[in-house]
C-alpha positions in Angstrom: -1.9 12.8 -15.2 -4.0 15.2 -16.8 -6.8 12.5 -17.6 -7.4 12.8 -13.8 -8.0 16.2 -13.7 -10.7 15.5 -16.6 -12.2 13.2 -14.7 -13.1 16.0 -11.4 -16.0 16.8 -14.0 -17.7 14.1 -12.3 -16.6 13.7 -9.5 -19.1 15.1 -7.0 -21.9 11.9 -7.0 -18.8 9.8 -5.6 -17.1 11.7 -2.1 -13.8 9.5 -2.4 -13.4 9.7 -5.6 -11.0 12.5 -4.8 -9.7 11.2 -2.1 -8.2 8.6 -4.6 -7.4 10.8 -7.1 -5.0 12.5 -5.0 -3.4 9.1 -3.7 -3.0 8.3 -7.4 -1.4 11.5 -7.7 1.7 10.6 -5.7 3.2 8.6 -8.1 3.6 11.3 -10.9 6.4 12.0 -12.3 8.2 8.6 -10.8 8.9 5.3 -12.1 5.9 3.5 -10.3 2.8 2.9 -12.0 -0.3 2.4 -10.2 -2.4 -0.3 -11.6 -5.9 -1.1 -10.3 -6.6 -4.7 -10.8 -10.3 -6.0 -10.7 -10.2 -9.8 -11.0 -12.4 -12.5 -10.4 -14.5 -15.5 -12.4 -16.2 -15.0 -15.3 -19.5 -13.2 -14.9 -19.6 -11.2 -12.1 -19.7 -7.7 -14.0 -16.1 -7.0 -13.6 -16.0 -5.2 -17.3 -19.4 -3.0 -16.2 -17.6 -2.3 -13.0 -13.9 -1.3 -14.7 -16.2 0.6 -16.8 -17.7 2.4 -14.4 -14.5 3.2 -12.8 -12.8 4.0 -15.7 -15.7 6.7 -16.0 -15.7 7.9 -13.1 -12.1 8.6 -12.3 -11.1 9.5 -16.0 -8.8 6.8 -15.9 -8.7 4.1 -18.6 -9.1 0.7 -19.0 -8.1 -2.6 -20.5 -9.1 -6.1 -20.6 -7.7 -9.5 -21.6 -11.1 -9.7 -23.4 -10.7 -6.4 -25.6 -7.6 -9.0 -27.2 -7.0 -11.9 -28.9 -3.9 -13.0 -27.2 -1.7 -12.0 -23.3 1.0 -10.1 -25.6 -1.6 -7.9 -27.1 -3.4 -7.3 -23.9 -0.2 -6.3 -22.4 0.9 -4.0 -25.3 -2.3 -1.9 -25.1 -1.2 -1.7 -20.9 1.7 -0.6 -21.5 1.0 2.1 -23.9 -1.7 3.4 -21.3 0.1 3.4 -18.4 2.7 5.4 -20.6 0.6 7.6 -21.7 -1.4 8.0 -18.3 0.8 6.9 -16.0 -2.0 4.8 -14.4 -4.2 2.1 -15.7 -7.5 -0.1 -14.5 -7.5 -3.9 -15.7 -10.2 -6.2 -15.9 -9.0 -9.7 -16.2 -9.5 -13.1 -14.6 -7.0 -13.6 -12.2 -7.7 -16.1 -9.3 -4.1 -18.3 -9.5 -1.8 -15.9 -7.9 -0.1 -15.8 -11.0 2.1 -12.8 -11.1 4.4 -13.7 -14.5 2.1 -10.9 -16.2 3.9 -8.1 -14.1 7.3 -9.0 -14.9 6.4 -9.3 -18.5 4.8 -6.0 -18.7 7.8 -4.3 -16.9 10.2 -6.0 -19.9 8.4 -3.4 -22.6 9.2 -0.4 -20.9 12.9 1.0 -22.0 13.6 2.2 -18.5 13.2 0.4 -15.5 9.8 0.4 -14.4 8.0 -0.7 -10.9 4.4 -1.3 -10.6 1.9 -0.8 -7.2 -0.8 -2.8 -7.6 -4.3 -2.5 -5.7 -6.2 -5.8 -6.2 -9.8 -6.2 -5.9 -11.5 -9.6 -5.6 -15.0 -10.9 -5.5 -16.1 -12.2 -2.0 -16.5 -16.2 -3.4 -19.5 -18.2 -2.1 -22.2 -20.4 -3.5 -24.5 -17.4 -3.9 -21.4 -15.8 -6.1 -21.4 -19.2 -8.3 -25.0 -18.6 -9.3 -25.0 -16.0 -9.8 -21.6 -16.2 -12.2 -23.1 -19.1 -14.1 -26.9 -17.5 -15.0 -24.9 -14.0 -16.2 -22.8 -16.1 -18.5 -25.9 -18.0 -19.9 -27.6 -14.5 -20.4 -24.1 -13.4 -22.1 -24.5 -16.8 -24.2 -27.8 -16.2 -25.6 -27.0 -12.5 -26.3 -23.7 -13.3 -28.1 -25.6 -16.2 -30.3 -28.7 -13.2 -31.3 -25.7 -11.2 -32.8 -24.3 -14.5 -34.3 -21.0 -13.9 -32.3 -21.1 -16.7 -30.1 -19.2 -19.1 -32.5 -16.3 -16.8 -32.4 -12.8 -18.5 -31.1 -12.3 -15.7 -28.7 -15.7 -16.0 -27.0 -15.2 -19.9 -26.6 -15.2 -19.4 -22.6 -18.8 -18.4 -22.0 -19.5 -22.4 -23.2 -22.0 -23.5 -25.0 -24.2 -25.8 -22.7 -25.4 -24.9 -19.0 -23.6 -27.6 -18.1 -20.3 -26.3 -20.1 -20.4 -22.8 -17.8 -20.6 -24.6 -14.9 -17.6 -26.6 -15.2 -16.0 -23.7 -17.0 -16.3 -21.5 -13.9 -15.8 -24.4 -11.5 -12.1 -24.7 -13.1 -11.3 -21.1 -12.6 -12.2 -21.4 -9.2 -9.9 -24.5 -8.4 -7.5 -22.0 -8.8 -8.0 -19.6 -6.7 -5.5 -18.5 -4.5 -5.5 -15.3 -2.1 -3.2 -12.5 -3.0 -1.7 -10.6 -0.7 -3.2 -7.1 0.1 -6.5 -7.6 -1.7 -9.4 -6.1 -0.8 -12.8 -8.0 -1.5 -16.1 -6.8 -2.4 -19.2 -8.6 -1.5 -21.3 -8.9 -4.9 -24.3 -10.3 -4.1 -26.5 -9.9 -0.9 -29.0 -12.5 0.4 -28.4 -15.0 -2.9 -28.8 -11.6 -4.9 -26.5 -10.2 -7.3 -26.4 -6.7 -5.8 -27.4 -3.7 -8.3 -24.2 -1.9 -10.3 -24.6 1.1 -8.0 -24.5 -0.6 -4.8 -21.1 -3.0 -6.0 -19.7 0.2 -7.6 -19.9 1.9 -4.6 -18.5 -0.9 -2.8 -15.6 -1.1 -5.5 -15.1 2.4 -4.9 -14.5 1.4 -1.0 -12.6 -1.1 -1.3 -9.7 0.7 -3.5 -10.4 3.7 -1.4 -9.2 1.5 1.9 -5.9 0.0 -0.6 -4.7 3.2 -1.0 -4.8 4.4 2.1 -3.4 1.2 4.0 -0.7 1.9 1.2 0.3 5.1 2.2 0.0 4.1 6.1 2.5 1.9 5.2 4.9 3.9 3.4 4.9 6.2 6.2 6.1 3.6 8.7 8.6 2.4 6.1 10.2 5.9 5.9 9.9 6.2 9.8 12.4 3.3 10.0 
């Protein structure tokens, strides 16, 4: 994973980040791919958060959003995680719908296996708010560029009304996946700054890894 080694360059303004860097490590050279999944409704800051990430650990990063359709998105995943051996994925996910996985594995030549570290807003009223005003700023940004009316950008809605139901529907789906970590994005009905929730990403995956390797240990043990 040389992109990881690249990434020590900046390194020093986040103390964990090697810490993860050298759980990531442990899957070089084998047929398990880590894959950091940051999920959630839209409009939280998931893509200025994988971004972030992305940056900080040299690791990159996809989105469902960088393509116009699932096979695309899961072309350009594959091709990263081949060439990097680990990838960070910005997508909503709140169904528990895992299909995406076994689909991704079906590109690879070889049998493949994937560990996945999932990290999910805390969801509240505050978080809703907060979701719906960011997509009306990303609305009225989108329509000063004239983008807005592009098919593919359909899901920020036109109307305040439109977001709202929008994001209501993705969250009638939510269902709790097993070993997520959750972040807390806004404090006191306040989104929280991108420091603060990157730090707080940072945590969270920090805490995946390690239960991961607690429990490897005490598989191995057995």
């Amino acid at each position: 994973m040389d992109h990881l080694s690249e990434g020590q360059n900046i390194l020093p303004q986040w103390g964990m980040d090697q810490d993860i860097l050298r759980h990531l490590r442990r899957w070089e050279d084998t047929s398990i791919f880590p894959i950091i999944l940051l999920g959630g409704p839209s409009g939280i800051g998931k893509t200025t958060q994988a971004r972030i990430m992305s940056r900080d650990l040299g690791i990159p990063y996809t989105s469902h959003d960088l393509h116009g359709n699932a096979y695309d998105f899961l072309c350009h995943l594959a091709r990263i995680l081949e060439e990097h051996h680990c990838a960070i994925v910005d997508r909503v996910f709140l169904d528990g719908n895992m299909t995406w996985i076994e689909n991704l594995k079906s590109m690879f030549n070889e049998p493949i296996d994937v560990a996945l570290f999932p990290i999910f807003p805390v969801i509240h009223e505050a978080l809703v708010e907060v979701a719906v005003q960011n997509m009306e700023k990303r609305t009225l940004a989108l329509e000063a560029t004239g983008y807005a009316e592009e098919p593919n950008r359909v899901k920020c809605g036109k109307t305040l009304e439109h977001r709202r139901k929008i994001l209501q529907k993705q969250l009638e789906c939510v269902q709790f996946i097993p070993r997520a970590a959750h972040v807390e994005i806004t404090e006191k009905g306040v989104q929280r700054s991108v420091a603060d929730t990157a730090f707080a990403y940072r945590e969270a995956l920090s805490g995946l890894l390690h239960q991961h390797a607690t429990s490897s240990k005490k598989r191995k043990r057995y």
